[in-house]
Every structure is written in structure tokens, then in C-alpha cells.
C-alpha positions in Angstrom: 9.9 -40.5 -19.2 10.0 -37.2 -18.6 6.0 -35.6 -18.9 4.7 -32.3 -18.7 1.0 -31.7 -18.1 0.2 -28.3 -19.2 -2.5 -25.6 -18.2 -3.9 -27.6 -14.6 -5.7 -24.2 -13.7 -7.2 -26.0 -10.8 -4.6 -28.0 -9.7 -6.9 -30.8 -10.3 -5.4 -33.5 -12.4 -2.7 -34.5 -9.2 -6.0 -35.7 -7.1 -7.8 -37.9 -9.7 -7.4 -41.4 -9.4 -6.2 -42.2 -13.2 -3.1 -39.9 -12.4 -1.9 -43.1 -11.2 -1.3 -44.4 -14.2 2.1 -42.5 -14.5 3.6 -43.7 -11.2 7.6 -44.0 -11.7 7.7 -41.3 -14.7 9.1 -37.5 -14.0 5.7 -35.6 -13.9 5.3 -31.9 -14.0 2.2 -30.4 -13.7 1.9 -26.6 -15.0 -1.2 -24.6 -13.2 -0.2 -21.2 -15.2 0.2 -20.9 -19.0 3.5 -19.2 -20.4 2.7 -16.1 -22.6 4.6 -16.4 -26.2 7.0 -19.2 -27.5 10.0 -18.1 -26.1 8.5 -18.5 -22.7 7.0 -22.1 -23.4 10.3 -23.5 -25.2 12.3 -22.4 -22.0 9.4 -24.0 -19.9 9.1 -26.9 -21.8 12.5 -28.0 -23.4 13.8 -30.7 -20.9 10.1 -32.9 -21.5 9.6 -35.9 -23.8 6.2 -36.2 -23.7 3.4 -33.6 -23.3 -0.6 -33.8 -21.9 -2.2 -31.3 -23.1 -5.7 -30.3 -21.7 -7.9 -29.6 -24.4 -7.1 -26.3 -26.7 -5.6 -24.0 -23.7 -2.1 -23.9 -24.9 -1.2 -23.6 -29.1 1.5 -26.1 -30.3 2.2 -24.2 -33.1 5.7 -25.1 -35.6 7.2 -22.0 -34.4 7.3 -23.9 -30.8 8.0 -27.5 -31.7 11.2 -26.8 -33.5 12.6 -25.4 -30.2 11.3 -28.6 -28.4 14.6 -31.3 -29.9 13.5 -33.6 -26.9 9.9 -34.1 -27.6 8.6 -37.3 -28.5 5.1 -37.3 -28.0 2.1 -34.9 -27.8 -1.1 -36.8 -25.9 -4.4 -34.9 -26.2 -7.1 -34.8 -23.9 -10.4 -35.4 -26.1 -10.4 -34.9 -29.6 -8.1 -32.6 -31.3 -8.9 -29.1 -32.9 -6.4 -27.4 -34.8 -4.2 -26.0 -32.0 -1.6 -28.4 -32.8 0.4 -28.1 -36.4 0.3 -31.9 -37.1 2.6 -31.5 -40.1 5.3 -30.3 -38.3 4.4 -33.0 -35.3 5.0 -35.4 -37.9 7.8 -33.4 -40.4 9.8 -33.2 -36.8 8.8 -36.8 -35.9 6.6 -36.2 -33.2 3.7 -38.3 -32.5 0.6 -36.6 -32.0 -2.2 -39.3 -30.1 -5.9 -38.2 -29.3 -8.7 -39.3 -26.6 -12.1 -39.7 -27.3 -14.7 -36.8 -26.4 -18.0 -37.5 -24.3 -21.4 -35.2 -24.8 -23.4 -35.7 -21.4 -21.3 -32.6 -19.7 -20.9 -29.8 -22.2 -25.0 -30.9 -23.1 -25.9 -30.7 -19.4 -23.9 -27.3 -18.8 -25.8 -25.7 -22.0 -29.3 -26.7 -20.5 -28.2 -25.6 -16.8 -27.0 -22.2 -18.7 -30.5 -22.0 -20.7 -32.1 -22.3 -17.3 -30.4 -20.0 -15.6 -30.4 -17.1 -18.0 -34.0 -17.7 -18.3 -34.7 -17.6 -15.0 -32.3 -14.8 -14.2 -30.9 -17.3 -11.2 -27.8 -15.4 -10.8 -28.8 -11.4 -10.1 -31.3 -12.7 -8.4 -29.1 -15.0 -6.6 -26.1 -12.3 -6.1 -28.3 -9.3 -5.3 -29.9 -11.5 -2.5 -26.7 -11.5 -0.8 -27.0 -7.9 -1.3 -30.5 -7.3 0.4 -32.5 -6.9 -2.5 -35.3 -9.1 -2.7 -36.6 -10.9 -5.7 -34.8 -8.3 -7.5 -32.9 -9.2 -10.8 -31.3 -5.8 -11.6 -30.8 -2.6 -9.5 -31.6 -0.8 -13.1 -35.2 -0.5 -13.4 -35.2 -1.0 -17.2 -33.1 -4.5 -16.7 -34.9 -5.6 -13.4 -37.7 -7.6 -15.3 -39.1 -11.2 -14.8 -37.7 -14.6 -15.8 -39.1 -17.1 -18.0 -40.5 -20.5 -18.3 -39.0 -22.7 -20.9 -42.6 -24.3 -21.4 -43.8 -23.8 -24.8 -40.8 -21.6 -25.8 -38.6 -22.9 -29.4 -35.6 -24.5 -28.8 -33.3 -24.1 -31.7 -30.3 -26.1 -31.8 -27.8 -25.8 -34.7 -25.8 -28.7 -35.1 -28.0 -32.2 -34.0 -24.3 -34.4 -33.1 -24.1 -36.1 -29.9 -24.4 -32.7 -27.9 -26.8 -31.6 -30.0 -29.2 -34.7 -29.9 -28.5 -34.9 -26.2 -30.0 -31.4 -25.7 -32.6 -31.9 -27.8 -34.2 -34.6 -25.5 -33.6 -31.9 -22.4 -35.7 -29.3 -24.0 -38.2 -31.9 -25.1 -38.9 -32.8 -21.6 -39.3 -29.6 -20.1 -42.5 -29.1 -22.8 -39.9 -26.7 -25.7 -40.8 -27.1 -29.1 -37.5 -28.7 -30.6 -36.3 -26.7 -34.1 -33.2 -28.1 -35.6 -30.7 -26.2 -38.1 -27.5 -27.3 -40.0 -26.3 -29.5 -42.8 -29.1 -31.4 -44.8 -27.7 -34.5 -43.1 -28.4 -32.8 -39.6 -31.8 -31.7 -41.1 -32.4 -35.5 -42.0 -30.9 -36.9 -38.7 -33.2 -34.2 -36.4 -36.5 -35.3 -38.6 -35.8 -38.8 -37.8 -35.5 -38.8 -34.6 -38.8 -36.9 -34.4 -37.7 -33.2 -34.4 -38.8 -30.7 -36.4 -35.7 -29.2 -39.3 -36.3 -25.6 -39.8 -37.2 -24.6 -43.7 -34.6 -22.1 -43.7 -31.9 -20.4 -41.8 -34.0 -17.3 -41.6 -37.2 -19.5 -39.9 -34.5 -20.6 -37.6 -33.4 -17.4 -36.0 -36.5 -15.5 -36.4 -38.5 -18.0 -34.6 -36.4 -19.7 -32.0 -36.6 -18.3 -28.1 -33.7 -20.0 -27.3 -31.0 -20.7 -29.9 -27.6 -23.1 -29.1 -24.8 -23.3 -31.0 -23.0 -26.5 -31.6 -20.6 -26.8 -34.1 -17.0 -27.8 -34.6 -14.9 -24.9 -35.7 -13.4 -25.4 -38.9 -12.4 -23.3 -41.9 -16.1 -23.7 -43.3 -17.8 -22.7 -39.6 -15.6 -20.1 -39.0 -17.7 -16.8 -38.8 -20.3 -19.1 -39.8 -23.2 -16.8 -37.8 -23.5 -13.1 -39.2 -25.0 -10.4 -37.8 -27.4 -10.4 -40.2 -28.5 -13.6 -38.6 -28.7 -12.1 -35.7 -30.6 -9.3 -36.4 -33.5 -11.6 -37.4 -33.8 -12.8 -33.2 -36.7 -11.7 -31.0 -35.6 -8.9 -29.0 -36.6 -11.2 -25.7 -34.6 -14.5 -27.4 -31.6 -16.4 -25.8 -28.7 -17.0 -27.5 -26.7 -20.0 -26.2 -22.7 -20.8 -27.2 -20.8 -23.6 -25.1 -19.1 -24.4 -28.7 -16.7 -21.7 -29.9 -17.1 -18.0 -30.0 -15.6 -18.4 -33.3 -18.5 -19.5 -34.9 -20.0 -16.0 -34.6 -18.1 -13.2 -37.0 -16.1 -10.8 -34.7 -17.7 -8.1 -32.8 -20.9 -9.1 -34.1 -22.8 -10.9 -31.1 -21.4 -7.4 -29.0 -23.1 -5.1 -31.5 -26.4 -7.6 -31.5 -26.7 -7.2 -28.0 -26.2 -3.6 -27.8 -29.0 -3.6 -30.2 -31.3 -5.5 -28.4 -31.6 -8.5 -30.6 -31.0 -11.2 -29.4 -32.1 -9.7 -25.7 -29.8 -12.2 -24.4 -26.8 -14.4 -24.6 -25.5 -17.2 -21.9 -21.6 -17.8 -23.2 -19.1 -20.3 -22.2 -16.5 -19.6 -24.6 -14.5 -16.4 -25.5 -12.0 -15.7 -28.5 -9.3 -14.8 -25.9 -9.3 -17.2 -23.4 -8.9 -16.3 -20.4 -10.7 -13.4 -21.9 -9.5 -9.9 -20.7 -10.4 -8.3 -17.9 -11.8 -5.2 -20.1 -14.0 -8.0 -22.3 -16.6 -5.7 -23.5 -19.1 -9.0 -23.1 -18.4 -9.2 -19.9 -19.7 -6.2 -18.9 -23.1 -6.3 -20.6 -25.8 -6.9 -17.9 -27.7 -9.0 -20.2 -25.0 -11.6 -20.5 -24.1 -14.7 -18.4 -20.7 -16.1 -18.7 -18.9 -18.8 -17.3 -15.2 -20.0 -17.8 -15.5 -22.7 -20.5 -16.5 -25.5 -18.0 -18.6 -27.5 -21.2 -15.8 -30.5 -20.4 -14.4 -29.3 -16.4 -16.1 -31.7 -14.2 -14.7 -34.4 -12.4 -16.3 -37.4 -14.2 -15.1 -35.9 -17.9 -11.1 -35.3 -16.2 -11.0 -38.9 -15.3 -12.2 -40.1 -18.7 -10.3 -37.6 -21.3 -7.2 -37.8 -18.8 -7.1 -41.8 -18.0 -7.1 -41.9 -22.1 -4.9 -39.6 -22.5 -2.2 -40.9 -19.8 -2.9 -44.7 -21.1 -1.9 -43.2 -24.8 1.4 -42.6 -22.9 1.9 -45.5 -21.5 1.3 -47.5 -25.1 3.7 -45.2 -26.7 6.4 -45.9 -24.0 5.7 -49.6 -24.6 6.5 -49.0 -28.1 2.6 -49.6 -29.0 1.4 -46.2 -30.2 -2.2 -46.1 -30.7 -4.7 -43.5 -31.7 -2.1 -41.5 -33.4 -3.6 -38.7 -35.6 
């Protein structure tokens, strides 16, 4: 079968050992995206099947009607809604998906917590400079990092990440404060957290707030700035999840503002985002390049299902077909 693998930034899904898995099938691993459909039809015409690693690349119905060879679309982890699934299955196309793990995108929303609190990387960069324990060569911006002892923790959305990060704040001595559905409310209390009495108690009194939600139509925007307004002005405002879930340009003109003071971001509504990103260039920001599920353990897992979804739909045994 001939198989593209799309969006390999790295060039890292060649060196993992479940990439063995298609031995004796036409591979073709793609390291840089195409820009518009024109460009990925041409790319992408001659392949039956296509791996697609997470939501880098949009499979819209514009694109799969110029695709008269594709069979099958396998997803790495759980799919969003970058993929038109009724015209994958109007054209005949079968659309699988992997499962998702919580223990990396958890760990990287702690490590991020940790080290905007602590200010780890102006301190760390303007080492290299020859400025000592300094954290910003603006004297307004070079202030002290904090403890997470006895600071709120304010997690919205208690799922598998969510619970996971709950137990991480617990043990470094936070103060757990859960928002979301009633059912999240319920689930957080009985697991011995404390459910916030109202949205406004949850942004007014957490120090550090993470978001972790799946978009859809109802989530979309789901965090005003009027939400935001209600943060302390020295608060932390975590999002490994989707940059969606905040309306546009609101988070921006929060953090001009001062509240939240801070914001440690993993995910951008462009992605890559632009060079010009106007978050980007805000000193009180830490960003990374949506690494939640880009380490080594989580490739082999979400890719090994993904390639075995392949290998059952050659076989003529299609499984976990959405």
C-alpha cells in the first residue's frame, strides 16, 4: 500500500521502533506541511492511505474530493474536527482513530506552571548572558519567582489530564479548586477536591489557573475576557488544550492589562504561529511549540496504533473506524 505520513517536523517517526510495523509498504514521510489544497492534492494524490499526526494538517472535503486514490485516513490519538467525516464516508473513505494517553500533556502543564513561576527561563537565558539571578533586563519585569506552596490551583475541566494534574499540585502543598460541568464539579468533590461555587470564585481566586477542555462548538470562546478580568494581577494562566477556548484577542488584551500577570501557552490559533505573534512578544509570556503529546513514549504509542489500524484495514479487518 502506498502510505503517506504527514507533518514529521522532527523527522522522528522513521527512528521509532513501531515504524516497523509497515515494512514492505511504499512509505513517505512529509517533514514540511503544504500551504492550501492545491498544494496538498498535488502532494498527496498518488497515496492510499494517510497517518496523520494529530490536528497539524486539515482534511477538509474541498481536499478529499481531489484525493480519487485514498482509501483510508489513520489518526494519531483521538480525532478533533480537522477531518470532514461526512465526506470521508460520502466519498468512501474510512476514517480510523488511536486512543489518547494523559501522563504527557499533564506532566508538560505542571513542568510549564513550574517554570513560569519560577521564571526558570530569563533567568536561565540571561545567565548565558552574564546577568546574574536576573530575570529581566527591564527593572519593572525583573521581579522574584514564586513558590507553588500554598498558592490555588484551579483546573477547569477534571478528565484524565485534569485529575492527573490535580494530584501534581496536591503534592507540591496547592490548594486544588476545580471548575466545569456539574459532572466535573461532582467527579473533583469525590475525589476529595474542592468544586468552586461559581465561575467568578474560580478566576478571582485561583493563582494558577489550567485549561483543559476539548474544543467543541459549546467550548469554543468558552473563556471571556470578562473572565479574565476577574484574575489577580500576579495569577498564572495555564493553556496546553486549545487557544480556542479563549475568545480572540482576549487573553492579548488581558495581559496587556495586567490581569492575569501571566500566561505559560502551548497552543496558538495559527499553528506554527507567525513570526509577528503579538503573544510571542509579551515578556510575561512563556511559550512552547505544542509539545502536550511530542515525546518519545506518546509517538510510539499514538503511532504503533495508528500504523496497526493500517495494517487491520489492509487485512480487510477495519477496526476503530469513526
Amino acid at each position: 500500500m502506498k502510505i503517506a505520513i504527514l507533518d514529521d517536523y522532527q523527522d522522528a517517526v522513521r527512528k521509532l521502533t513501531c515504524f516497523n510495523l509497515l515494512d514492505g509498504h511504499e512509505v513517505k514521510v512529509f517533514h514540511h506541511s503544504a500551504s492550501g489544497v492545491g498544494q496538498l492534492a498535488v502532494r498527496l494524490a498518488p497515496f492510499e492511505a494517510l497517518v496523520l499526526i494529530r490536528e497539524r494538517t486539515r482534511i477538509s472535503r474541498a481536499l478529499l474530493q481531489k484525493l480519487p486514490n485514498l482509501k483510508l485516513i489513520s489518526q494519531t490519538g483521538r480525532l478533533a474536527n480537522h477531518i470532514d467525516l461526512e465526506a470521508a464516508k460520502e466519498l468512501g473513505i474510512c476514517v480510523t482513530e488511536g486512543g489518547g494517553d494523559p501522563r504527557a500533556p499533564a506532566e508538560l502543564a505542571f513542568a510549564l506552571i513550574l517554570a513560569a513561576r519560577r521564571k526558570l527561563l530569563p533567568y536561565a537565558s540571561l545567565l548565558r548572558q552574564g546577568a546574574w539571578q536576573t530575570s529581566s533586563l527591564q527593572a519593572q519585569h525583573n521581579t522574584l519567582g514564586r513558590v507553588l506552596y500554598g498558592q490555588t490551583l484551579g483546573i477547569w475541566g477534571f478528565g484524565k489530564i485534569g485529575r492527573l494534574l490535580a494530584g501534581y499540585g496536591a503534592a507540591f502543598g496547592m490548594r486544588i479548586l476545580v471548575w466545569g460541568s456539574e459532572a466535573s464539579r461532582a467527579a473533583a468533590q469525590q475525589a476529595g477536591w474542592e468544586a468552586a461555587a461559581s465561575r467568578q470564585q474560580f478566576f478571582a481566586e485561583s493563582d494558577v489557573l489550567s485549561l483543559h477542555l476539548r474544543l467543541l462548538d459549546a467550548t469554543r470562546g468558552i473563556v471571556q475576557a470578562e473572565d479574565l478580568a476577574l484574575m489577580k494581577s500576579d495569577a498564572l494562566l495555564v493553556n496546553t488544550s486549545r487557544a480556542e477556548l479563549i475568545a480572540p484577542g482576549a487573553l492579548l488584551a488581558a495581559l496587556r492589562a495586567g490581569r492575569p500577570g501571566y500566561a505559560a501557552l502551548d497552543v496558538f490559533e495559527r499553528e506554527p504561529p507567525a513570526a509577528d505573534e503579538p503573544l510571542l512578544q509579551l515578556e510575561n509570556v512563556l511559550a512552547t511549540p505544542h509539545l502536550g503529546y511530542v515525546e518519545r513514549e506518546s509517538y510510539e504509542r499514538y503511532f504503533s496504533a495508528a500504523f496497526q489500524n493500517v495494517l487491520d484495514f489492509i487485512a480487510g479487518k477495519a477496526r476503530n473506524c469513526a
